[in-house]
C-alpha positions in Angstrom: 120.5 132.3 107.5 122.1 129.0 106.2 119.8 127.3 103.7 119.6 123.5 103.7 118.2 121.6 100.5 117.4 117.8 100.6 116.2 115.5 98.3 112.7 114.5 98.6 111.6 110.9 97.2 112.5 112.4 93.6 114.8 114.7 92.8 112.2 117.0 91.3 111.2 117.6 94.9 113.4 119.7 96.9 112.6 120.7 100.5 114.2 123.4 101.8 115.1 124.0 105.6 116.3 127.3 106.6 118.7 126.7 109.6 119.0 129.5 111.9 120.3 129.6 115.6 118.6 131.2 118.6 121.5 132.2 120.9 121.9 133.7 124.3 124.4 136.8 124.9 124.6 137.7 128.6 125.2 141.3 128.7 125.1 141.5 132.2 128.3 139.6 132.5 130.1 141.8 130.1 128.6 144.7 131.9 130.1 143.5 134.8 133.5 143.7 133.6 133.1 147.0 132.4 132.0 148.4 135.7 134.6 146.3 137.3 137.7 147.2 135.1 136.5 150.8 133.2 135.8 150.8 129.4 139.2 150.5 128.2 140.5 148.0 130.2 137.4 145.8 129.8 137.9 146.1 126.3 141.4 145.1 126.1 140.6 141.9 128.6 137.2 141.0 126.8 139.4 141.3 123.0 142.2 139.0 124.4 139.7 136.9 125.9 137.9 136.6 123.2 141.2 135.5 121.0 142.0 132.9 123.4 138.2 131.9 122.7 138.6 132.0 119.0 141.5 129.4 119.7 139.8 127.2 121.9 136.9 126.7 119.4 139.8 126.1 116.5 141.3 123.7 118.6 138.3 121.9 119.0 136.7 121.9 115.8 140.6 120.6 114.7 140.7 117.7 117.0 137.0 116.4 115.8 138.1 116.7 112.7 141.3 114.3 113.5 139.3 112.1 115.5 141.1 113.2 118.7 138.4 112.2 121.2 140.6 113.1 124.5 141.9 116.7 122.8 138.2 117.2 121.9 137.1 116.7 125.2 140.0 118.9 126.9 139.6 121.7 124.3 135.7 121.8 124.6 135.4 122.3 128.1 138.3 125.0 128.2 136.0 126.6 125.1 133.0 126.1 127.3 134.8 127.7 130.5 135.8 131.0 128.5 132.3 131.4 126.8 131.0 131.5 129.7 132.9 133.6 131.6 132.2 136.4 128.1 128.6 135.5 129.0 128.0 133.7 125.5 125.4 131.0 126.8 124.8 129.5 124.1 128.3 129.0 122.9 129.6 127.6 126.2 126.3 125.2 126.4 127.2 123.5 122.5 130.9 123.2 123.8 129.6 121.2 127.0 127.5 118.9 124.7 130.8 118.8 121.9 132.5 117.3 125.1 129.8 115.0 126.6 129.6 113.4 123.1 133.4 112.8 122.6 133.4 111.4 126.0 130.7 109.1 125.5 132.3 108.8 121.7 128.9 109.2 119.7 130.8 109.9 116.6 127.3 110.9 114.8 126.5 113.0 117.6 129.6 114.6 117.8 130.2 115.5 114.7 126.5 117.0 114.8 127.0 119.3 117.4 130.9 119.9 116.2 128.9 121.5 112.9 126.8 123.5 115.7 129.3 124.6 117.5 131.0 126.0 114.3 127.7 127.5 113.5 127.0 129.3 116.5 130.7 130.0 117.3 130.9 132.0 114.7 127.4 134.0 115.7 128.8 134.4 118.8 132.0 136.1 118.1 130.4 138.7 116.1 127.3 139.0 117.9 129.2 140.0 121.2 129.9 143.5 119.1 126.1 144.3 118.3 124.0 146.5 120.2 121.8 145.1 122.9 118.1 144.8 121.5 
């Protein structure tokens, strides 16, 4: 959990705000690739996908950081395409909003839901390892 402190009228008085994401796995999808492709090929198809993912989300993150609105928008939906095909909801559904605001060129909204997408990015590509439940 990520722990936010702001200043509060004086600086005597600190708020703090604990920022921790709710995200969305779909098993079922990476189920579905296992049953479709056995264990060891799924593995070996979910891993590479999951690199090209990493990339995508670098890419992105990269080109809102240089200001690149049209590489941003590009990069976000290809990052949105591949999270959702791995069945990370969540993931895919920050990179949609990453690329609605560089299209509409909110900067304070994209940089925002850049720092989300960062956040939950990195959730996601560890979470996909856990456990259900």
């Amino acid at each position: 959990m990520q722990v936010v402190l702001l200043r509060v009228r004086h600086m005597a008085e600190i708020a703090r705000l604990a920022l921790e994401e709710q995200m969305t796995i779909d098993r079922q999808r990476l189920d579905a690739i296992v049953a479709e492709l056995g264990n060891v090929a799924a593995m070996q198809i979910i891993s590479a996908a999951l690199e090209q993912l990493a990339l995508a989300m670098t890419r992105t993150v990269e080109a809102v950081d240089k200001g690149d609105l049209a590489s941003v928008t590009r990069d976000a939906d290809r990052l949105a395409r591949l999270a959702w095909q791995l069945g990370l909801v969540t993931m895919a559904g920050v990179a949609v909003d990453v690329g609605r605001c560089a299209e509409g060129r909110d900067q304070a909204a994209l940089l925002a839901t850049a720092a989300r997408l960062r956040r939950i990015g990195g959730l996601s590509l560890t979470r996909i390892w856990d456990p259900p439940g």
